[in-house]
N, C-alpha and C positions, 0 to 999 in steps of 0.2 A: 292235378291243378288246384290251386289255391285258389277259389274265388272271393269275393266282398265278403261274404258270409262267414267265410273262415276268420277274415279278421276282426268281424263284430265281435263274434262267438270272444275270442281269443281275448279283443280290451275290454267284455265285460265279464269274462271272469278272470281280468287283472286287477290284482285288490292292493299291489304295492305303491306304495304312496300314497293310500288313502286317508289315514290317519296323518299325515302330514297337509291333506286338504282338510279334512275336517278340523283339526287344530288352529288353522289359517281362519276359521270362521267362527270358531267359538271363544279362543283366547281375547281378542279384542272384548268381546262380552265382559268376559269374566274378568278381566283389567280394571273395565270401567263401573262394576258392580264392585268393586274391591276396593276404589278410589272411593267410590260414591258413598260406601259404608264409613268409610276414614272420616270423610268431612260431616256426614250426619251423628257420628260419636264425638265430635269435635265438638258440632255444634250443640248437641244435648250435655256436654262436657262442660261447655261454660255455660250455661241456663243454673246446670247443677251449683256451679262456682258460686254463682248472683244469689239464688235462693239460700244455701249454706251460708254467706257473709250475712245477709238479712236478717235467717232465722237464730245466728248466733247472738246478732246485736241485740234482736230481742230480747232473747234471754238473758244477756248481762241488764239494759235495761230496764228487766224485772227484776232484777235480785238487787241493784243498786238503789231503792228508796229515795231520792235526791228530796232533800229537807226543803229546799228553797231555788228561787230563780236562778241564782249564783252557780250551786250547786251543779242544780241539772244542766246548764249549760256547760260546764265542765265536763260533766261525764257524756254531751252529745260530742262535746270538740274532741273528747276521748274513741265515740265509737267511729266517727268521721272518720280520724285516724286507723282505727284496727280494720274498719271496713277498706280503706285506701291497700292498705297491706295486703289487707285476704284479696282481692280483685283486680290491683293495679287502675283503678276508677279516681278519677279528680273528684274527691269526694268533701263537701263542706256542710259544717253543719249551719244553718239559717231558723231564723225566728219563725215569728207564726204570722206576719205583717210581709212575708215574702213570698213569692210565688214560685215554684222550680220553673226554671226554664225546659219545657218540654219538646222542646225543637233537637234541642243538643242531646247527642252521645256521649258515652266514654264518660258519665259523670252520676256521683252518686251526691243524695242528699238525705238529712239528716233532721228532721223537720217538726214544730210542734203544729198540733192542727185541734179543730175541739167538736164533738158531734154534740148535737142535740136531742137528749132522750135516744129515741129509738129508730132517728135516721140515718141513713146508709149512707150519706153522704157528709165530708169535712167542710168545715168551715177554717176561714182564716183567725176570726174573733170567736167569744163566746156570746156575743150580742147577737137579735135578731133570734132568739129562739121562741116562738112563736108557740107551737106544741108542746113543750115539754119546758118547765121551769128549767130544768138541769142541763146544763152544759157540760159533757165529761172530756177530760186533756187527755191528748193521748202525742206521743211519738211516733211516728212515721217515718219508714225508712225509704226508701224509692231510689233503687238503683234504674239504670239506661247504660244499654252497650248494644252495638252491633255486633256482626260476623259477616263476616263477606264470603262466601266458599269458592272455591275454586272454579267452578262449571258458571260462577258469574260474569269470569275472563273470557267464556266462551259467549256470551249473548244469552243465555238459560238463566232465568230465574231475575232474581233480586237479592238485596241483603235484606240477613233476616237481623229484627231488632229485636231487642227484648229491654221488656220492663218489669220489674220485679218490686213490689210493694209489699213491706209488711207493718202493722201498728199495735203497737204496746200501749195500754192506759196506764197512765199515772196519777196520781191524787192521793 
């Protein structure tokens, strides 16, 4: 006679179809660890983009010398442009009597600004410098863009923004 015991015995040392329960439990994981990697390469993908248009502007920036007003306005409505290209950003170049619009995305700028001596912080004019007789010009570049990932469809998370500033002196 076969009692209860025989047929414990018997389903747990039944191992077929086990790996097909354990696949049912880990795949899902491993899917969404695999999605999850996509969208945070994505999103380090474009930080990369924004920094690289920046750091190139700069550098032409520096090799360009702009003799006069004329000039340097030229070659910023020039990097506006190449930055627009490298980014796909609504990128314009503005005076130093403007302020970016920091609310909005999806938009680069192209910007004169002036420190005073040896502070950390721009101004719009080279008036008001109070510490330091010298006002130095400099170029600014100040990209903004978002990314939305995917898992934000689901209620997780937020868009992530990003702002990318770099500045070149000139004089």
């Amino acid at each position: 006679m076969m009692g209860p015991g025989f047929f414990l015995r018997r389903f747990r040392n039944d191992t077929r179809g086990s790996a097909l329960i354990e696949t049912a439990f880990v795949a899902p994981v491993l899917i969404l660890m695999s999605l999850g990697g996509v969208e945070v390469a994505n999103m380090v993908k474009r930080q990369h983009e924004l920094q690289n248009a920046a750091s190139k502007a700069a550098e032409i920036m520096m090799a360009a010398h702009p003799k006069d007003e004329a000039e340097l306005s030229v070659v910023m409505q020039q990097l506006a442009a190449a930055i627009e290209d490298d980014t796909g950003l609504d990128t314009s170049a503005i005076g130093s009597d403007v302020e970016p619009d920091e609310t909005k995305n999806d938009v680069g700028y192209v910007l004169t600004r002036y420190r005073c001596g040896n502070s950390k912080t721009f101004k719009k004019a080279d008036t008001g410098c109070t510490d330091s007789p010298n006002a130095e010009r400099f170029v600014v570049f100040l990209l903004r863009d978002k990314y939305t990932p995917v898992w934000n469809d689901f209620g997780i998370g937020e868009e992530l923004q990003y702002r990318v500033e770099k500045s070149v002196q000139i004089g």
